[in-house]
C-alpha positions as CSV (number, residue, x, y, z in Angstrom):
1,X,-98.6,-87.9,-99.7
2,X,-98.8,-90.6,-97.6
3,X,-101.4,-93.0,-96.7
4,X,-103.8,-91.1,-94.2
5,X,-104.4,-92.1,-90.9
6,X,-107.7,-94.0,-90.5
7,X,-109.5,-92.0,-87.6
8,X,-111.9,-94.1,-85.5
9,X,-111.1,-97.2,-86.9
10,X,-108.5,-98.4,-84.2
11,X,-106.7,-96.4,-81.2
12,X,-104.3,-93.9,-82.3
13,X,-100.7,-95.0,-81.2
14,X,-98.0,-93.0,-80.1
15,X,-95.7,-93.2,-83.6
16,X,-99.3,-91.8,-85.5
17,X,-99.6,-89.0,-82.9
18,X,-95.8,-87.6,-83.7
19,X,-96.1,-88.0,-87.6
20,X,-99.6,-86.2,-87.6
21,X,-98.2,-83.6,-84.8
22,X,-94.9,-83.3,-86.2
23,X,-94.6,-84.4,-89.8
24,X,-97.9,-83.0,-91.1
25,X,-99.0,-87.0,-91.6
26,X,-102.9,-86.7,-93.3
27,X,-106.0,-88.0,-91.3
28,X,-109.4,-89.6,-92.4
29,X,-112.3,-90.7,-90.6
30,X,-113.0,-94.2,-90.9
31,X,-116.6,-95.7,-92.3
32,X,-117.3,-97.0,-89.2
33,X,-117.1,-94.0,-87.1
34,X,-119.8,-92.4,-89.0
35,X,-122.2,-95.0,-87.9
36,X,-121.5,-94.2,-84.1
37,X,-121.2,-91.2,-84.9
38,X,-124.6,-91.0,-86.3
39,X,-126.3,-93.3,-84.1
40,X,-125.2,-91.2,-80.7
41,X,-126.4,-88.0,-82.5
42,X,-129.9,-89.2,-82.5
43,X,-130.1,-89.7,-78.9
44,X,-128.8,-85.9,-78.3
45,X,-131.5,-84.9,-80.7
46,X,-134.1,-86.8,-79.1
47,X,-133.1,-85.0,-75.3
48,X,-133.1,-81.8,-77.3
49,X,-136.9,-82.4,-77.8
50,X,-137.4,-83.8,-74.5
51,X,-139.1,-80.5,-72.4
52,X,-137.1,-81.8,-69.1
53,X,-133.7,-80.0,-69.2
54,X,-130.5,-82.3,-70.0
55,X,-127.3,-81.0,-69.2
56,X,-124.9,-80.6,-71.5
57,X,-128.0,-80.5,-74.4
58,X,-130.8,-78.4,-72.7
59,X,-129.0,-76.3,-69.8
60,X,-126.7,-74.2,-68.9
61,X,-122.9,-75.2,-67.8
62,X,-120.9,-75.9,-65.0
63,X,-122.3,-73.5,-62.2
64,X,-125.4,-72.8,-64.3
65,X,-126.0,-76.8,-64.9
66,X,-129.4,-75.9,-63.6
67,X,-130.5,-73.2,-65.3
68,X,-132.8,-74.3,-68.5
69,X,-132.1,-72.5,-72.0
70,X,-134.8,-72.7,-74.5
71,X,-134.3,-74.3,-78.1
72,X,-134.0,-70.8,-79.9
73,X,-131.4,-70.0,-77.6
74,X,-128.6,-73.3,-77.8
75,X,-126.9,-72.5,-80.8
76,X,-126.1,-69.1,-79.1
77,X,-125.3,-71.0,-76.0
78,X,-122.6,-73.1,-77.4
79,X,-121.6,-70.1,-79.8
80,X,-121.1,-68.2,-76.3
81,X,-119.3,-71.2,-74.2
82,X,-116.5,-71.6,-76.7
83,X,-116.0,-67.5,-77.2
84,X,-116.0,-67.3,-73.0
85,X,-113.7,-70.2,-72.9
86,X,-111.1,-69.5,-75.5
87,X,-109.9,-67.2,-72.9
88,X,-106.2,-68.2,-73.3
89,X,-103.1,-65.2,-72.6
90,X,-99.3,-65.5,-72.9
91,X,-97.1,-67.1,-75.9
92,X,-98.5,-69.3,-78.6
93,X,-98.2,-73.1,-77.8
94,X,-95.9,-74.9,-80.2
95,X,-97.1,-76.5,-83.9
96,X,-97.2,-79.4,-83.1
97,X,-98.9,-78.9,-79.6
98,X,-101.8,-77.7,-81.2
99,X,-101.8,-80.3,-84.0
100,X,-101.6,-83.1,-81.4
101,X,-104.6,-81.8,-79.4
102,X,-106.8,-81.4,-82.6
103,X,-105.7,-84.9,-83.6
104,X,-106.1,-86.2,-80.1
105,X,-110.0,-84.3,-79.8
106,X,-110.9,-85.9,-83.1
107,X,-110.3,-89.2,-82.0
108,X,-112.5,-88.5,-79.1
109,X,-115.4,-87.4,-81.4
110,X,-114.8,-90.5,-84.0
111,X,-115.4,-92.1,-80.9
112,X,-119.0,-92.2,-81.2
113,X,-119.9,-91.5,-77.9
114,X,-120.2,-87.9,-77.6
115,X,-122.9,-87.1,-79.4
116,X,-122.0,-84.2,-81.8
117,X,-122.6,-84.6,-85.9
118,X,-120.4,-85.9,-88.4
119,X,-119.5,-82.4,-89.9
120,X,-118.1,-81.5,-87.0
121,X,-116.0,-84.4,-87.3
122,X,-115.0,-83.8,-91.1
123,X,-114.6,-80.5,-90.3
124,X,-111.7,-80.9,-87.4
125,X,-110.1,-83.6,-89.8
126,X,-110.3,-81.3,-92.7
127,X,-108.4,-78.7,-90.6
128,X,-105.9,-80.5,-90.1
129,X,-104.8,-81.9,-93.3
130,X,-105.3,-78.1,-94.7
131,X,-102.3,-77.4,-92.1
132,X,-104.7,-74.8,-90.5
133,X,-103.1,-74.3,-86.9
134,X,-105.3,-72.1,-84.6
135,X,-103.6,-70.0,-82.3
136,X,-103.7,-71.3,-78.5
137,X,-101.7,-69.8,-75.5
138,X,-99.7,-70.6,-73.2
139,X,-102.3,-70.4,-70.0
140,X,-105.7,-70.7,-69.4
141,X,-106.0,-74.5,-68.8
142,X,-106.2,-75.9,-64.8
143,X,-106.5,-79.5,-66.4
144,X,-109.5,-80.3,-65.0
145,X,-112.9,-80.3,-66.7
146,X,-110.4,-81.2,-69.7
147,X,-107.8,-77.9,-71.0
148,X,-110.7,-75.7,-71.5
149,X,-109.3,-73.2,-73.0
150,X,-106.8,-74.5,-75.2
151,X,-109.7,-76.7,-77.0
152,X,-112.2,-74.0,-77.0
153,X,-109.3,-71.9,-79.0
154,X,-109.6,-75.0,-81.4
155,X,-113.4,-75.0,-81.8
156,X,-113.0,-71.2,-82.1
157,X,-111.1,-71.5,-85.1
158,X,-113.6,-74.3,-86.2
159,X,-116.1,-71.5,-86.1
160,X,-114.6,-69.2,-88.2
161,X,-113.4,-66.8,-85.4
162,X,-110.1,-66.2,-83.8
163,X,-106.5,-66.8,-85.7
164,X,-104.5,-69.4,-87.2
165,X,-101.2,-69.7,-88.9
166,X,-101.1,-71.7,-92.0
167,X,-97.4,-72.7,-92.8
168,X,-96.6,-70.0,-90.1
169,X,-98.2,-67.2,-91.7
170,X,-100.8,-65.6,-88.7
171,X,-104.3,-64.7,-90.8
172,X,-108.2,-64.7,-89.0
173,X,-109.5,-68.4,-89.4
174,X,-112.5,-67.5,-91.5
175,X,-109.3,-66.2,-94.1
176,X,-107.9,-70.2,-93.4
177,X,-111.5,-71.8,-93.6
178,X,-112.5,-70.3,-96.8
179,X,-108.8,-70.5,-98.6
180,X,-108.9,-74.8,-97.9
181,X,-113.0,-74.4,-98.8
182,X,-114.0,-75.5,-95.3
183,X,-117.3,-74.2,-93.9
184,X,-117.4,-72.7,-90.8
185,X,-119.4,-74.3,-88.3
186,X,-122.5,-73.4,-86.4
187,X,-122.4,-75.6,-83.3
188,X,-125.8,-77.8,-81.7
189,X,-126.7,-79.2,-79.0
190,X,-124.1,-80.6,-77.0
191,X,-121.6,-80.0,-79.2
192,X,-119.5,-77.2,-77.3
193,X,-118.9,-79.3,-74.6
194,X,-117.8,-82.4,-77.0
195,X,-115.1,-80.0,-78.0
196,X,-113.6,-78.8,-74.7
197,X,-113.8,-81.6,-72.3
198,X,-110.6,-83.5,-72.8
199,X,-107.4,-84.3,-71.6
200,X,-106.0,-83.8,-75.2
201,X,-103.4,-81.1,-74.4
202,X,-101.8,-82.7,-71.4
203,X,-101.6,-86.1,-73.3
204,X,-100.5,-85.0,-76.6
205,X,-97.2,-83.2,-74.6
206,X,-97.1,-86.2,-72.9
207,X,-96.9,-88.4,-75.9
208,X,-94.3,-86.1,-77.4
209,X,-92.5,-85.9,-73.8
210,X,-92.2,-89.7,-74.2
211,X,-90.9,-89.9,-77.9
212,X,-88.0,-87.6,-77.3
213,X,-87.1,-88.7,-73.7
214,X,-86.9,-92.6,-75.8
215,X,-83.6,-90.7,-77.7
216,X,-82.7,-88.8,-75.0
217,X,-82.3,-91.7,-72.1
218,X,-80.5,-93.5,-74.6
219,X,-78.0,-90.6,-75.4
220,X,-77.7,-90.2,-71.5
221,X,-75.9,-93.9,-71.7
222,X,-73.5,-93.3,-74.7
223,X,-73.2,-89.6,-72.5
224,X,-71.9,-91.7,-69.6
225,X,-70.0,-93.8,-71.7
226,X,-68.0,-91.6,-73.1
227,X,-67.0,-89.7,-70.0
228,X,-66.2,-93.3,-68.3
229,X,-64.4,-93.8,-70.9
230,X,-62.5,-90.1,-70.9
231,X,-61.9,-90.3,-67.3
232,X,-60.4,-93.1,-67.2
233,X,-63.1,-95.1,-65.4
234,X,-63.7,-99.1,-64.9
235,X,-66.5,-100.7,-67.1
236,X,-66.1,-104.0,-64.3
237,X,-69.2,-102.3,-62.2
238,X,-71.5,-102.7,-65.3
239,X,-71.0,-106.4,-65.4
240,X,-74.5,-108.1,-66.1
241,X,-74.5,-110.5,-63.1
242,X,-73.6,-107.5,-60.8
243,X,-76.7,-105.9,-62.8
244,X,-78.8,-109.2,-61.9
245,X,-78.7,-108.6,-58.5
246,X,-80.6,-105.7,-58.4
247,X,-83.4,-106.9,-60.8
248,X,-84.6,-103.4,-62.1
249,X,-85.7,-103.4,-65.5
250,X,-84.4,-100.1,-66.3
251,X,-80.9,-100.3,-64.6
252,X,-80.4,-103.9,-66.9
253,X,-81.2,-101.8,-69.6
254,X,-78.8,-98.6,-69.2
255,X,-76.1,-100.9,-68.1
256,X,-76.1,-103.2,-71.2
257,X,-75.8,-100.1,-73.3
258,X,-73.1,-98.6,-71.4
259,X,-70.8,-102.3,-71.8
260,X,-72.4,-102.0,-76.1
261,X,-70.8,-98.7,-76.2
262,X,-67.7,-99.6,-74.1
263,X,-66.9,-102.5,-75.7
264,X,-63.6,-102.5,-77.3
265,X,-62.3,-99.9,-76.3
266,X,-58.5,-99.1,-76.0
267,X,-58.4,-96.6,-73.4
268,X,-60.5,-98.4,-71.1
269,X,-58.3,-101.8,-71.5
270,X,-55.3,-99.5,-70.8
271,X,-55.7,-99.5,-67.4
272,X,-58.0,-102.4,-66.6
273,X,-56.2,-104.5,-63.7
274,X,-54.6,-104.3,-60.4
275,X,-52.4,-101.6,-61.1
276,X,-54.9,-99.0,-61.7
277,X,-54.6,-98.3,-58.2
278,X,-58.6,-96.8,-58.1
279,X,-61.1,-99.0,-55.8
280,X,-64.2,-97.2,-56.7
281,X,-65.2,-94.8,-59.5
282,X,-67.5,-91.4,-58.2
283,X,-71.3,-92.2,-58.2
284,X,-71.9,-90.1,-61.3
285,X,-69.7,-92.7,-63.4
286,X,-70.4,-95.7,-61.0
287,X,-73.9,-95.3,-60.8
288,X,-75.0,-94.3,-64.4
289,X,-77.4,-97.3,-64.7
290,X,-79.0,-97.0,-61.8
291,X,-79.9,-93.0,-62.5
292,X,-80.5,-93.4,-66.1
293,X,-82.5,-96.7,-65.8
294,X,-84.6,-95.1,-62.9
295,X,-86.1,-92.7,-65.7
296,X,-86.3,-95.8,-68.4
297,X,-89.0,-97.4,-65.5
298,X,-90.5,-94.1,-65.0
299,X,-90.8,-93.3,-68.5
300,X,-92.4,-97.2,-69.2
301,X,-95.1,-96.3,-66.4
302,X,-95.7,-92.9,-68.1
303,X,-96.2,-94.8,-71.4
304,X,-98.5,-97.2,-70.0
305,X,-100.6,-94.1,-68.4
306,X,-100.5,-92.6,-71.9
307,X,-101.4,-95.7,-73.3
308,X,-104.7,-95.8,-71.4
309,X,-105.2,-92.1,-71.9
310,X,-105.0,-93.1,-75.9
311,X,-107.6,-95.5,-75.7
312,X,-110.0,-93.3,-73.0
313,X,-113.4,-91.2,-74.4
314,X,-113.2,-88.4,-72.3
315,X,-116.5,-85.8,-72.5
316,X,-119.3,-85.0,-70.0
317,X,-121.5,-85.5,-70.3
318,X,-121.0,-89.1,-72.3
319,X,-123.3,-90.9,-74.2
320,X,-122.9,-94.9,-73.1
321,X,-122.7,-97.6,-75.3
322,X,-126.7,-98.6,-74.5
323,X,-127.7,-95.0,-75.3
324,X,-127.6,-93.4,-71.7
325,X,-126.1,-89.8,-71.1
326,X,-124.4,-89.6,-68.2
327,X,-122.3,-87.1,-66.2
328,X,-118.8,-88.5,-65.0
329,X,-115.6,-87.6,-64.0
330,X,-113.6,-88.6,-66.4
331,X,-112.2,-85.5,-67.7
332,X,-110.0,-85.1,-64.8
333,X,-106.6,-84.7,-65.7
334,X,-105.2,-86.4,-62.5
335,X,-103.3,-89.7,-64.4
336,X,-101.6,-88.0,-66.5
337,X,-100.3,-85.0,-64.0
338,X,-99.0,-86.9,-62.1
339,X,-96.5,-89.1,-64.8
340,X,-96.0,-85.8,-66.4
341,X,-94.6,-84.5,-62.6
342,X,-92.9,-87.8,-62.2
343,X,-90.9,-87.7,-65.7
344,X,-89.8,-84.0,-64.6
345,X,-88.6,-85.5,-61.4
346,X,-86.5,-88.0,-63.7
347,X,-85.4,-85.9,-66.3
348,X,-83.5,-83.5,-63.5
349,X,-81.9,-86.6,-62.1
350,X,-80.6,-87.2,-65.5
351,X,-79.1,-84.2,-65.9
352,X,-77.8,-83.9,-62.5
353,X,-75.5,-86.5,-62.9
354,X,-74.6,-85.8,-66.5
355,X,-73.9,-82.1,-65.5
356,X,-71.3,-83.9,-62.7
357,X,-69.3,-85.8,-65.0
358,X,-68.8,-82.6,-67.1
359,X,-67.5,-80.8,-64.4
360,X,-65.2,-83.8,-62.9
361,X,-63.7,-83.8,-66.2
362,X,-62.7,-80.2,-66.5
363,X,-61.4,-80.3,-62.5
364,X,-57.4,-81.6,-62.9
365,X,-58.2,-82.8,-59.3
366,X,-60.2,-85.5,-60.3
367,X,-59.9,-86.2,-64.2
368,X,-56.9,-88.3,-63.8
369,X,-54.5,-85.9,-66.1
370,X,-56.2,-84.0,-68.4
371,X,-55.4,-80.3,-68.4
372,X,-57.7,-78.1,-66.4
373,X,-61.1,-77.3,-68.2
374,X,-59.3,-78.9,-71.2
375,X,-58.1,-76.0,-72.3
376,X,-55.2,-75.3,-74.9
377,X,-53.1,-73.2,-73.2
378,X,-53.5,-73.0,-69.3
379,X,-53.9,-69.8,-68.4
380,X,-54.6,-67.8,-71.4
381,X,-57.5,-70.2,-72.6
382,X,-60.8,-70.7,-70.7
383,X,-61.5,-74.2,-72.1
384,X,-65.1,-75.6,-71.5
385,X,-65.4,-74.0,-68.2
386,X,-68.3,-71.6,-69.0
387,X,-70.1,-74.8,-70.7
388,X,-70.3,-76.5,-67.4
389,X,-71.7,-73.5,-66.1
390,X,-74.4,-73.0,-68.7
391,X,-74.7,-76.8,-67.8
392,X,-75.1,-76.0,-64.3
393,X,-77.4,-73.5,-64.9
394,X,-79.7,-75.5,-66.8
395,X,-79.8,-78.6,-63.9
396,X,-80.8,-75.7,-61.7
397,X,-83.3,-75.2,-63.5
398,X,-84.7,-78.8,-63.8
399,X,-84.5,-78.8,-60.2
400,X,-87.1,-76.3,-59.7
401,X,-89.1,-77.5,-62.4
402,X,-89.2,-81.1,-61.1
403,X,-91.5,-79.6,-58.3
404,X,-94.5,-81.0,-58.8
405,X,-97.3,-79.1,-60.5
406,X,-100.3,-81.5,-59.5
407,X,-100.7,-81.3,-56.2
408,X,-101.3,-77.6,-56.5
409,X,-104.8,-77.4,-57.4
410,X,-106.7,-74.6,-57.1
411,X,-110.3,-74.0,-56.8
412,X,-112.7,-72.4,-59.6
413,X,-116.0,-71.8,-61.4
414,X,-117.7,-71.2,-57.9
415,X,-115.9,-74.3,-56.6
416,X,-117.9,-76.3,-58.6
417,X,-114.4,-77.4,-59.8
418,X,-113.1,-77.6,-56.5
419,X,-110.1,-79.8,-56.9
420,X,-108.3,-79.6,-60.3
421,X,-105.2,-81.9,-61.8
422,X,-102.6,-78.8,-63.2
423,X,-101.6,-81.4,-65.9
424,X,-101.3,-78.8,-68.5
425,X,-98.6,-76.9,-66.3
426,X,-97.5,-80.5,-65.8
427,X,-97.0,-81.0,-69.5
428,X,-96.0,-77.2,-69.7
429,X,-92.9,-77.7,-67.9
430,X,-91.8,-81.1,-68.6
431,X,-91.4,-79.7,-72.3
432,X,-88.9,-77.3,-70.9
433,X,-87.2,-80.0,-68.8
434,X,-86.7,-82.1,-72.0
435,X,-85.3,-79.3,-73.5
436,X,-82.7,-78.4,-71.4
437,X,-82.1,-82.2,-70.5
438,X,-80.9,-82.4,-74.3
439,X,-78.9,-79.7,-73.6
440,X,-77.0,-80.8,-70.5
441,X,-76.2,-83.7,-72.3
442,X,-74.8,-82.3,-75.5
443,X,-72.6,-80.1,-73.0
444,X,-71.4,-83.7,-72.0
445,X,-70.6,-85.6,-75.1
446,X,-68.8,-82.2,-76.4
447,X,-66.5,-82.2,-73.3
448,X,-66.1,-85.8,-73.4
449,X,-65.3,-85.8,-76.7
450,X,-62.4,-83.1,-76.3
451,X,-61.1,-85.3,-73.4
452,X,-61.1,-88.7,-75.7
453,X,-59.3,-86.2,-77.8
454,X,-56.9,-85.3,-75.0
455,X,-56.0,-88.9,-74.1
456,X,-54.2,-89.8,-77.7
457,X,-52.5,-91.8,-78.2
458,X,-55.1,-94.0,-75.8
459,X,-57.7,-94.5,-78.7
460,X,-61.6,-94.7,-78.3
461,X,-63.9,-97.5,-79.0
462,X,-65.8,-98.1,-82.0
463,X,-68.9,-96.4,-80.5
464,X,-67.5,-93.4,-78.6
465,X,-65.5,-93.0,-81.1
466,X,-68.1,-92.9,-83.8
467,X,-69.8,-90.1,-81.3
468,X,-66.6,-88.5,-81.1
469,X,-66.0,-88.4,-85.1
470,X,-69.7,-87.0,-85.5
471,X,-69.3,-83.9,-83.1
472,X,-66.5,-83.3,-85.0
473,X,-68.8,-82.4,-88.0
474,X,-70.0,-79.9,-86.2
475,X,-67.6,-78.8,-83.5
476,X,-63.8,-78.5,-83.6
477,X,-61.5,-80.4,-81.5
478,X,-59.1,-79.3,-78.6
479,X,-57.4,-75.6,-79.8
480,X,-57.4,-72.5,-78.4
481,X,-60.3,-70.7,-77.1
482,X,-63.1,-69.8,-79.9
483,X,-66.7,-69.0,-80.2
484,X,-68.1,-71.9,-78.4
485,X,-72.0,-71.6,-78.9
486,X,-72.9,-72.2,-82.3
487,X,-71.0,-75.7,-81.2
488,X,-72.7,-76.2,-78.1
489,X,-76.4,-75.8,-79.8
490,X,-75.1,-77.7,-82.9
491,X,-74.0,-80.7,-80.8
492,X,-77.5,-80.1,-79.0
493,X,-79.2,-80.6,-82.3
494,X,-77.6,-84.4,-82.8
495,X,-78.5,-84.8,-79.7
496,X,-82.2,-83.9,-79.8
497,X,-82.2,-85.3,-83.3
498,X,-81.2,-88.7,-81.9
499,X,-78.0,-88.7,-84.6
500,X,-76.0,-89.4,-81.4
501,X,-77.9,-92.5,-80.3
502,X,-78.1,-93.5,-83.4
503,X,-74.2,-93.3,-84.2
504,X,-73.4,-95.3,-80.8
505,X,-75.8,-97.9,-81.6
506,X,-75.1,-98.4,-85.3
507,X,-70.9,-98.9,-83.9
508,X,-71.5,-101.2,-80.8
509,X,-69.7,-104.9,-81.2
510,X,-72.5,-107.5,-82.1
């Protein structure tokens, strides 16, 4: 096993977020948390006593904020709050999902400032390193006032109630609890609302979001590369001082990697000069760097938003540093909504123009020679034509997916939560749109990859045609017409795996 990850010791980073929601990584809680964890426990025990009502510790919630509940009454009252809100319906949420919003809600708690015990701490840490997975669905959260009911369906399981899957199998937690000898807790004062007020859902997607888009923007250049490169296309627009005129980070960025993966190439030397006749390439070749490296800038803001959101404490109420408990706002998903709905706006962009070049190069109208939808035998074979389509298909899609979900809020709990953030829809959707993203752009690299095929004896560069050789593992070259989508969701997988990136990178020129 590996070294665990210390909990409460430092704040968690985006690489320790993946291996714990996605590798099964271990967790501990750090020495020093229990202190703060201890220390901010007294003070809600202290209000528990106090005969004036505290919310959060001594009253009702939400719209009942007012409404006093006596001390032989609270452990029912937070029993009840997390059975009401675990009121999720529709699919289960992914693995690692769930795993990053238990991660994410125990680094809240290590915190020290939300005043619930140090079992409950153990306990959610304990759960996760026994692989127990409760079962959350797919709606219930409006993103404000944290994702209610995705958390609640954690702190259900924490209680022994609900279901779980451990290693995928679906059993009733108390079955999970008992098996990994966890006790099932019996939550205090306070304590519900510790475990449901966070932003933990919508940031761990976004997290995710951001360490799969890092592949994907990268495949998106050796993508363009390759069908520049297939099409016959110039590499002279990408030149850096062309690139320095437009000072945007992100457009520097793609457009170095497109001259890496360019560089030395054959078939684009074969017609570099005068006598190519072309003045201008189409914008979906021309203008890969400034597409692609408008989602590398919005995908750095969305890090540094997610950044922040790492090293937030998000509960209401809080207890402050100096020992107050205040009510705040804090929970409100609105940052993060709104990078989620940006990155959704990027990611169709992306595909847009990657789903263009596929089509340009199966149209004998435009693709400078190559047989019509690259197919074998003109006529009697089909070619890649119903790839672009499912290709097509997907961009739509994105399109409708990039509208945004946070600016349609939508009033509840008797309007005390008037104006919500959507950022789990947000997150909900973007994970589609990276999704098909990857999948537009393995539609790509497999036609380009036929068409670099098609142009011999014009021979690829080192890197395309390190790309090229790999989908060949996978996916046959140029022949007559055969089962094509085992190939297309193979190619997806090196694509989503980042084998592709990888590949180009590794056979660029120094």
């Amino acid at each position: 096993m590996p070294h665990p990850i210390r909990i409460g010791e430092a704040v968690l980073t985006p690489a320790q977020v993946v291996a714990v929601a996605r590798d099964g990584a271990p967790v501990a809680l750090a020495d020093g948390a229990r202190a703060r964890i201890q220390e901010s426990r007294a003070i809600i025990d202290a209000l528990a006593a106090d005969e004036n009502p505290h919310y959060g510790v001594s009253t009702g919630f939400g719209a009942l904020a007012t409404t006093f509940i006596a001390p032989e009454r609270r452990r029912q009252l937070q029993a009840s709050l997390i059975r009401s809100h675990a009121a999720g319906t529709g699919a289960e949420v992914e693995t690692e999902v769930v795993r990053a919003l238990q991660l994410l809600r125990l680094q809240t708690l290590a915190s020290g400032r939300t005043g619930v015990r140090t079992v409950v701490v153990e306990t959610y840490a304990a759960m996760l390193n026994a692989g127990i997975t409760p079962v959350v669905r797919e709606y219930g959260s409006l993103g404000c006032s944290g994702d209610l009911a995705p958390l609640a369906h954690i702190a259900l399981a924490a209680m022994g109630e609900g279901d779980v899957r451990v290693d995928g199998a679906l059993m009733p937690a108390s079955d999970a609890l008992a098996a990994a000898g966890i006790s099932a807790l019996a939550f205090e004062e306070k304590e519900g609302l510790a475990l449901i007020n966070g932003t933990d859902g919508m940031l761990g997607m976004l997290v995710l979001a951001l360490h799969d888009l890092g592949r994907l923007l990268t495949t998106a250049d050796v993508a363009a590369a390759m069908s520049i490169e297939s099409q016959l296309g110039t590499d002279a627009v990408f030149a850096a001082d062309l690139m320095a005129l437009r000072p945007q980070a992100g457009q520097a960025d793609s457009a170095a990697g497109i001259r890496r993966f360019l560089a030395g190439s054959p078939m684009v030397a074969s017609h570099r000069g005068p006598e190519d006749g072309r003045v201008q390439d189409a914008y979906s070749l021309r203008c890969a760097p400034q597409v692609n490296g408008a989602a590398r800038d919005t995908m750095a803001h969305a890090a540094t938003i997610a950044s922040r959101e790492l090293a937030s404490v998000i509960d209401n109420p809080v207890v402050t540093v100096d020992g107050r408990i205040e009510s705040n706002g804090n929970f409100h998903g609105a940052p993060v909504a709104a990078v989620l709905d940006f990155l959704a706006i990027s990611v169709a962009d992306v595909a847009s123009a990657s789903e263009r070049r596929t089509d340009r190069a199966l149209d004998p109208a435009r693709n400078r020679g190559l047989p019509p939808f690259l197919a074998h035998e003109v006529g009697v074979d089909s070619g890649l034509m119903i790839a672009q389509y499912a290709a097509a298909g997907i961009v739509s899609e994105l399109k409708r997916l990039a509208v945004p979900a946070s600016v349609d809020s939508i009033p509840s709990s008797a309007m005390q939560e008037d104006h919500v953030s959507m950022g789990w829809a947000a997150a909900r959707k973007l994970r589609r749109a990276v999704d098909g993203l990857a999948r537009v752009l393995a539609i790509e690299v497999l036609t380009a990859a036929r068409a670099i095929d098609l142009r011999a004896p014009l021979e690829a560069g080192p890197a395309t045609g390190a790309v090229r050789d790999l989908v060949r593992t996978v996916a046959a070259g140029p022949g007559p017409d055969r089962f094509l989508s085992p190939e297309m969701e193979a190619v997806t997988e090196l694509v989503r795996s980042g084998a592709v990136a990888r590949t180009a990178e590794e056979n660029t020129h120094a």
